[in-house]
C-alpha positions as CSV (number, residue, x, y, z in Angstrom):
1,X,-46.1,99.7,4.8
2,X,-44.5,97.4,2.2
3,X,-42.7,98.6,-0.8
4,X,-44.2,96.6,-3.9
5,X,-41.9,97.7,-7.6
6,X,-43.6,96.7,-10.3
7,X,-41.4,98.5,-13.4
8,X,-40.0,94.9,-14.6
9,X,-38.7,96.6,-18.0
10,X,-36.6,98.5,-15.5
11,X,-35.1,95.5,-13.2
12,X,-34.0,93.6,-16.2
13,X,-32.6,96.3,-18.6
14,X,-30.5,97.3,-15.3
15,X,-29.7,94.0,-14.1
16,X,-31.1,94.7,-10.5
17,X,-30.1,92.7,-7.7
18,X,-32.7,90.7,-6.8
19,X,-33.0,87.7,-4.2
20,X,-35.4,85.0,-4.4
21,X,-36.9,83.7,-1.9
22,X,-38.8,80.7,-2.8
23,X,-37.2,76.9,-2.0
24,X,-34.1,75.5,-3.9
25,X,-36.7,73.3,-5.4
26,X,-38.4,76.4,-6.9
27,X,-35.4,78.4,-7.7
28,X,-33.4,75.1,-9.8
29,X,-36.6,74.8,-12.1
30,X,-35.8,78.7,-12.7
31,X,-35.1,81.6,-12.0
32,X,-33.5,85.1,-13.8
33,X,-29.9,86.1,-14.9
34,X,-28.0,86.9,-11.8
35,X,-30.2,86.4,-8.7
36,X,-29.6,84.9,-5.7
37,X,-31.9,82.2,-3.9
38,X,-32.0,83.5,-0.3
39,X,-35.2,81.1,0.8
40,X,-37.7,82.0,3.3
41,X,-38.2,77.9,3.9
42,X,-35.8,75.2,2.6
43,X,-37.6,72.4,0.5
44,X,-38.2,70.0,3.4
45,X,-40.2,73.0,5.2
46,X,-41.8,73.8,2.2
47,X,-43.3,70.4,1.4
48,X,-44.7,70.2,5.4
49,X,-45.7,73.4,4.9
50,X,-47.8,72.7,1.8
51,X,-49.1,69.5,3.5
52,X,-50.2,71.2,6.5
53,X,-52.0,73.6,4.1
54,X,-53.9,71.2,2.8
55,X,-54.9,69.4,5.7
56,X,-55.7,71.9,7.6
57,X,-55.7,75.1,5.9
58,X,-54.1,78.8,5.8
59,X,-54.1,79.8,9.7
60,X,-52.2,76.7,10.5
61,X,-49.4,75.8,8.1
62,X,-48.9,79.9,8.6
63,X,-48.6,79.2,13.0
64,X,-46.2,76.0,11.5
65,X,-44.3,78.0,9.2
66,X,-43.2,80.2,12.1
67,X,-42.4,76.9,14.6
68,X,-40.4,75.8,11.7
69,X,-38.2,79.0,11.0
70,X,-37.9,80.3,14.2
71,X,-34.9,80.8,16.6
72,X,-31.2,80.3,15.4
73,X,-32.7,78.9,11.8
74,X,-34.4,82.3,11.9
75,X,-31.8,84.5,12.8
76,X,-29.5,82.7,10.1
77,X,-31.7,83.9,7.6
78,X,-32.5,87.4,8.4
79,X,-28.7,87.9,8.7
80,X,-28.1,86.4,5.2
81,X,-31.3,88.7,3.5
82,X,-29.9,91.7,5.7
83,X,-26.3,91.0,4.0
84,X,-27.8,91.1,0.8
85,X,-29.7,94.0,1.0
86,X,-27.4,96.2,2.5
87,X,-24.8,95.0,-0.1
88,X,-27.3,95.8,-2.9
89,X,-29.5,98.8,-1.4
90,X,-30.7,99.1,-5.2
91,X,-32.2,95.6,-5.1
92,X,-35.3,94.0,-4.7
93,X,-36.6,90.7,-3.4
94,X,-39.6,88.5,-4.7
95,X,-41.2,84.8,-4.3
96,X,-43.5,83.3,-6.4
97,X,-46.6,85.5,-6.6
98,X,-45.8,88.5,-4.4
99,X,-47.2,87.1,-2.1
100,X,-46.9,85.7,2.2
101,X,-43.6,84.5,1.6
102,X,-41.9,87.6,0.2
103,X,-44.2,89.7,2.6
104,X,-42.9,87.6,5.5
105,X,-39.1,88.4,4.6
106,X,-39.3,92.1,4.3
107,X,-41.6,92.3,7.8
108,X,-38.4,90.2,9.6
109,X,-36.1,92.5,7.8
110,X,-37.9,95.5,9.0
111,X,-38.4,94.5,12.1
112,X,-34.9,92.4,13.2
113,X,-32.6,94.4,11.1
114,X,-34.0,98.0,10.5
115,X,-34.1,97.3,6.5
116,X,-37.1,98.5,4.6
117,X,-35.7,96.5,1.5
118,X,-38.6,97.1,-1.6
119,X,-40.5,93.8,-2.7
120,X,-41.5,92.6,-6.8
121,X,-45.3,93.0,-6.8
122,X,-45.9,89.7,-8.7
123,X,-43.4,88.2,-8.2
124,X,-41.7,85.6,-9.9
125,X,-44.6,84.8,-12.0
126,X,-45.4,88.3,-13.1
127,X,-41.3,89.1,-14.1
128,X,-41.5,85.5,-16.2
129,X,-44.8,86.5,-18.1
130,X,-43.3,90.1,-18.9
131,X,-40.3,88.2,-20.3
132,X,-42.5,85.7,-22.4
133,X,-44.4,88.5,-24.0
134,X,-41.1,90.5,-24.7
135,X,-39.9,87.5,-26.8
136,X,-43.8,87.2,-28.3
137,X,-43.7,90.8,-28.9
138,X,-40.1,90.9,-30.5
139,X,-41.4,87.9,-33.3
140,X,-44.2,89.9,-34.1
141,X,-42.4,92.8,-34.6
142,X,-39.3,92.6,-35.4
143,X,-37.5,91.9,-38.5
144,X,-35.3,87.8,-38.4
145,X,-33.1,86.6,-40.7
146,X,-31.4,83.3,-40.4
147,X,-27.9,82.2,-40.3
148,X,-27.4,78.8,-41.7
149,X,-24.2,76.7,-43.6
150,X,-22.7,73.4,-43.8
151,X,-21.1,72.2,-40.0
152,X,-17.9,73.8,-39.0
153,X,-18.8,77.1,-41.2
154,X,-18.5,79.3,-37.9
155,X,-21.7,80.8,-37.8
156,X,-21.5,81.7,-34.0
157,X,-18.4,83.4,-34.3
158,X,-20.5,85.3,-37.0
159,X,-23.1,85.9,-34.8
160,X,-20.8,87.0,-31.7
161,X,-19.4,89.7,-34.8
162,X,-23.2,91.5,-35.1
163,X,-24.4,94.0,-32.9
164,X,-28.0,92.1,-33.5
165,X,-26.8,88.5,-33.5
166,X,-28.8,86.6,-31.0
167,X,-26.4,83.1,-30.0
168,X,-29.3,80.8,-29.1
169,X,-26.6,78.0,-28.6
170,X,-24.6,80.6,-26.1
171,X,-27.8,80.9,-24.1
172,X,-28.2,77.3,-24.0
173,X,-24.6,76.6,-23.5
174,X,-24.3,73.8,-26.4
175,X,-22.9,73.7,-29.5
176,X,-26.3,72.6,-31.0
177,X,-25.3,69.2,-32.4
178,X,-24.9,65.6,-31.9
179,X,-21.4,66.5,-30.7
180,X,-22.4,69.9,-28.5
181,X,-22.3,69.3,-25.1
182,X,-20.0,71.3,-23.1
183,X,-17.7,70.2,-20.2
184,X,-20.7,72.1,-17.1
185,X,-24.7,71.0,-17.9
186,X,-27.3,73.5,-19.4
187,X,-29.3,76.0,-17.9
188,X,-33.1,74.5,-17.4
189,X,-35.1,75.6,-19.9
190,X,-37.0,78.4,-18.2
191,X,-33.6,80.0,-17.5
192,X,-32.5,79.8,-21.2
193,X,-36.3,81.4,-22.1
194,X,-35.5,83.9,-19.3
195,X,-31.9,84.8,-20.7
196,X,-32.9,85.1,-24.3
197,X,-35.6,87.4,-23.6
198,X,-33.6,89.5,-21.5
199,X,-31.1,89.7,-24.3
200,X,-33.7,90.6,-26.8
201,X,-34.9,93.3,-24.3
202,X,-31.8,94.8,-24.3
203,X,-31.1,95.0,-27.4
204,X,-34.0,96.2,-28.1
205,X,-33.7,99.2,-25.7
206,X,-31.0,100.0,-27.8
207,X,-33.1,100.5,-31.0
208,X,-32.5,96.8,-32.7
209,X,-35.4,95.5,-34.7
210,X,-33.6,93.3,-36.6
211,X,-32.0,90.2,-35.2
212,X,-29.7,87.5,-36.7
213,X,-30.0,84.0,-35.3
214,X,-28.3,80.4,-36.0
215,X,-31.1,78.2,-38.3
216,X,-31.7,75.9,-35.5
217,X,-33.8,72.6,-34.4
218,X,-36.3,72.9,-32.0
219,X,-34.1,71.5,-29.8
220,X,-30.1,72.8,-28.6
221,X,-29.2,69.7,-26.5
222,X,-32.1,70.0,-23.9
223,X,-33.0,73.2,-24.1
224,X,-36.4,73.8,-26.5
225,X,-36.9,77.0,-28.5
226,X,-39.8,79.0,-27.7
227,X,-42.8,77.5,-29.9
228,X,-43.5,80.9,-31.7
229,X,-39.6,81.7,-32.4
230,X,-39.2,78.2,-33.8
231,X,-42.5,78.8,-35.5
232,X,-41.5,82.1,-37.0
233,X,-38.0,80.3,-38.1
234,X,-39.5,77.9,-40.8
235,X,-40.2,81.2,-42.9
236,X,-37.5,83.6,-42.2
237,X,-35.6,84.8,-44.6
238,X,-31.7,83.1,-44.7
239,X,-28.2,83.7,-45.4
240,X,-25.6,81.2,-46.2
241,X,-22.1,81.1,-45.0
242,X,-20.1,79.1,-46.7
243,X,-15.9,77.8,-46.0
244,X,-13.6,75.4,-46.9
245,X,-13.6,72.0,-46.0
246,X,-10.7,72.2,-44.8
247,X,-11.0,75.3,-42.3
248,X,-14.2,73.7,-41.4
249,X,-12.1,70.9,-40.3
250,X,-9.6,72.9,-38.6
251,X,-12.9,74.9,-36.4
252,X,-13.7,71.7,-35.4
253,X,-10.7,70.0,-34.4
254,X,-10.2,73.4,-32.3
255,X,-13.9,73.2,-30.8
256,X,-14.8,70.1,-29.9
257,X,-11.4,68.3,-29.3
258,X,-8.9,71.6,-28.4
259,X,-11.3,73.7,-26.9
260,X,-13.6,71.3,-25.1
261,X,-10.8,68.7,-23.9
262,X,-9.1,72.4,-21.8
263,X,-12.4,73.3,-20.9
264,X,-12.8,69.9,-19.0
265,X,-9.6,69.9,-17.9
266,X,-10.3,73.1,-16.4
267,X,-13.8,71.6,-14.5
268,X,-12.4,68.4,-13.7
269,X,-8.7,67.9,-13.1
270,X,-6.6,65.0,-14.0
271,X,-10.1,63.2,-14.2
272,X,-10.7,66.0,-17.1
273,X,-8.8,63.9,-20.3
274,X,-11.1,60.4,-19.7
275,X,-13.9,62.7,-19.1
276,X,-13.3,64.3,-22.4
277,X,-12.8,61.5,-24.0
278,X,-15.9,59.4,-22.9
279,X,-18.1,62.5,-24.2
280,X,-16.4,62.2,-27.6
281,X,-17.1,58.8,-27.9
282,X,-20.8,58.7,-26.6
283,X,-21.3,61.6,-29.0
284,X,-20.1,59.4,-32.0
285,X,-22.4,56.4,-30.7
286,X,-25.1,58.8,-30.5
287,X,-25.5,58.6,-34.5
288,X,-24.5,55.4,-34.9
289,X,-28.0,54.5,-35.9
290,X,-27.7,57.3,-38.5
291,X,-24.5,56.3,-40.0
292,X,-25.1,52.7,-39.9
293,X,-22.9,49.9,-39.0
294,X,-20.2,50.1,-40.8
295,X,-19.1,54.1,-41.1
296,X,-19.3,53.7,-37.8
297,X,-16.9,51.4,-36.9
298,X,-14.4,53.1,-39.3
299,X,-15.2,57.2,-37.5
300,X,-14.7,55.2,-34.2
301,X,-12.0,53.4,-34.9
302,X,-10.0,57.0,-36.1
303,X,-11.3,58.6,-33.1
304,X,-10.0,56.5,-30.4
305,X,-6.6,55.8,-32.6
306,X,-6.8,60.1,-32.2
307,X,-7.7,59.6,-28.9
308,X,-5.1,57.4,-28.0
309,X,-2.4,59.7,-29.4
310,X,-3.4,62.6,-27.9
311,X,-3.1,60.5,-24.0
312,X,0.2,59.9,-24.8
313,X,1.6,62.7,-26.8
314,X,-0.5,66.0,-26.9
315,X,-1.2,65.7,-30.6
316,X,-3.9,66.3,-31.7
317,X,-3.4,65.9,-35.7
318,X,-5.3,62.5,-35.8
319,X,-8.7,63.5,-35.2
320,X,-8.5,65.3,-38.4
321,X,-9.3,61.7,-40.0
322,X,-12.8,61.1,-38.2
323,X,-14.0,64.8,-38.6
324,X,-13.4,65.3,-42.2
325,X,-14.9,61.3,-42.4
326,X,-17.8,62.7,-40.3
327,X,-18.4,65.6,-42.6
328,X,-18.2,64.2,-45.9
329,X,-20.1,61.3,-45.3
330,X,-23.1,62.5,-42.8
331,X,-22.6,66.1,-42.0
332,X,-22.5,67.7,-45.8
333,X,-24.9,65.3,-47.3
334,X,-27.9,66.1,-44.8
335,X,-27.0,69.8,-44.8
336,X,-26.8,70.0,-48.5
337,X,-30.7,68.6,-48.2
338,X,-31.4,70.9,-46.1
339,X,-29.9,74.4,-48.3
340,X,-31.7,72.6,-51.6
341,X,-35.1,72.6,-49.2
342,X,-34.8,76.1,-47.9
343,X,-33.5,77.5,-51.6
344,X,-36.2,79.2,-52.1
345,X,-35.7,81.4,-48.7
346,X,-32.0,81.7,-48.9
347,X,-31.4,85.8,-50.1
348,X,-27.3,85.7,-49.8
349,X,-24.0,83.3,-50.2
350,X,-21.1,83.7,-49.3
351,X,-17.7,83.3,-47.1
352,X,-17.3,85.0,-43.6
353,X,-15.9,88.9,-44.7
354,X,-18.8,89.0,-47.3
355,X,-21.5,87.2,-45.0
356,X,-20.8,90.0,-42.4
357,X,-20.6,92.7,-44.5
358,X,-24.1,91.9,-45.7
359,X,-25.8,91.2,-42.9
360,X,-24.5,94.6,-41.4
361,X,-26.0,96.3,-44.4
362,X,-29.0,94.9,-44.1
363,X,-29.5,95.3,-40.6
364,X,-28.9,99.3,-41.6
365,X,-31.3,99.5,-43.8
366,X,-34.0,98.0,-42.3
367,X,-33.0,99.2,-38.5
């Protein structure tokens, strides 16, 4: 008799093992926070599959299915689903609706390996709905304020301070501007809805009803908001941090040319500098339209002097000239638009120690 589990709230406030077993094709689209994709069918076996389905209907792409996964391709399997489950006994394994596929696996597991391994009744699609409604539920109930300030301010390291500060741009892994990409690509965007929610279930659980979050675009790099939290984020109440310009500079220079030029060192070897410094440049040209013609030339001709200098010598005291150009010429000016548009909603400014303290007095009064 199959073992269905149905307490999602339960598999993601305990991080539960779980394997997936739908195609690669399936599982790349998204997936959840920490599971592995142990398929039934890989993608070419899939797509014959489907076609046979079509063509000729249930009975037969089910008698194909088992001509295509059958003998050593078989065994492989089972012994890769048996590993897993006896390495996670408190695990579960799904596919896409609960369905054949996921019923399949824990038949062979019962019968070829002796495991009666416990299944997600609705699978994949059930576990993402519950996660969509948590974050639906959460703007509807809960209590957002926004964190916004000029570039540079350090409003993530802020956030990453608060017990109730939610880092969209860590979930999406990007700094959230022209210049944000990071050295390894971003999760799809199911998988950043998927970590987000999980994170605001948590946190939750733990009696939060007020969260902090970054005054974003729709948009960090590639990864889109939820509609409703983006909705909800163009009347939230917001505080301001404010800094110097000059330790804005100094963030800066130590996140996007410090930071991020290690970072693809660390992914990419002695390939890592030119790597580095091909993304700094693209990420230049990718306002040029904004700044026009000629600020650009002038930012790119700092940045590749900097560049240049920091290839032959280490230093990296150059690009100090293109990121305080950057600032006071584009940066500040659009983001001083913005604070004079959002006045009205803006409740508290200030620099770091005071933002912090505020926010953690607020979130006390009203958690």
């Amino acid at each position: 008799m199959s073992i269905d589990f149905t307490d999602y709230r339960d598999i993601f406030l305990n991080d539960r093992p779980m394997m997936d077993t739908r195609a690669p094709v399936e599982f790349l689209k998204g997936s959840f926070p920490g599971v592995v994709n142990l398929p039934l069918m890989n993608d070419l076996e899939r797509q014959r599959i489907g076609t046979c389905y079509k063509q000729q209907g249930q009975q037969a792409a089910i008698t194909l299915g088992h001509q295509l996964v059958s003998g050593e391709i078989k065994a492989e399997r089972i012994q890769a689903w048996a590993e897993f489950a006896r390495a996670h006994p408190d695990g579960y394994l799904y596919c896409f609706r609960g369905g054949l596929r996921s019923q399949i696996v824990q038949q062979w597991l019962k019968d070829e390996a002796g495991i009666d391994y416990p299944r997600v009744g609705g699978g994949y699609k059930a576990m993402r709905t519950f996660l969509l409604d948590t974050l639906e539920q959460a703007i509807a109930q809960c209590d957002f304020v926004l964190l916004g300030g000029m570039t540079g301010t350090g409003k993530t390291e802020v956030l990453t301070q608060l017990s109730n500060g939610l880092d969209l741009e860590g979930h999406a892994h990007h700094r959230g501007s022209s210049f944000g990409k990071r050295a390894t690509g971003q999760p799809s965007n199911i998988d950043f809805e998927n970590r987000l929610a999980v994170d605001v279930l948590k946190r939750r659980a733990r009696g939060i009803e007020q969260f902090v979050l970054e005054d974003e675009s729709r948009m960090v790099g590639s990864c889109a908001l939820p509609l409703p939290l983006y909705q909800g984020m163009q009347q939230f109440p917001m505080v301001w941090l404010e800094d110097s310009l000059e330790g804005r500079v100094e963030r800066i220079l130590r996140d996007y040319v410090v930071d991020l030029c290690a970072e693809f060192i660390e992914v990419h070897g002695d390939e890592g500098f030119a790597l580095f410094s091909e993304r700094l440049l693209a990420s230049l040209n990718n306002v040029q339209r904004r700044l026009g013609g000629e600020r650009h030339q002038r930012m790119l001709t700092l940045m590749e002097d900097a560049l240049a200098e920091q290839a032959n010598s280490g230093a990296v005291d150059m690009h100090r000239g293109w990121i305080e150009g950057l600032l006071r010429e584009y940066y500040d000016p659009m983001y001083a638009f913005q604070r004079e548009k959002k006045g009205s909603r803006i409740e508290f400014v200030g620099e770091r120690g005071a933002v912090l303290e505020y926010l953690r007095a607020r979130g006390n009064q009203r958690g």
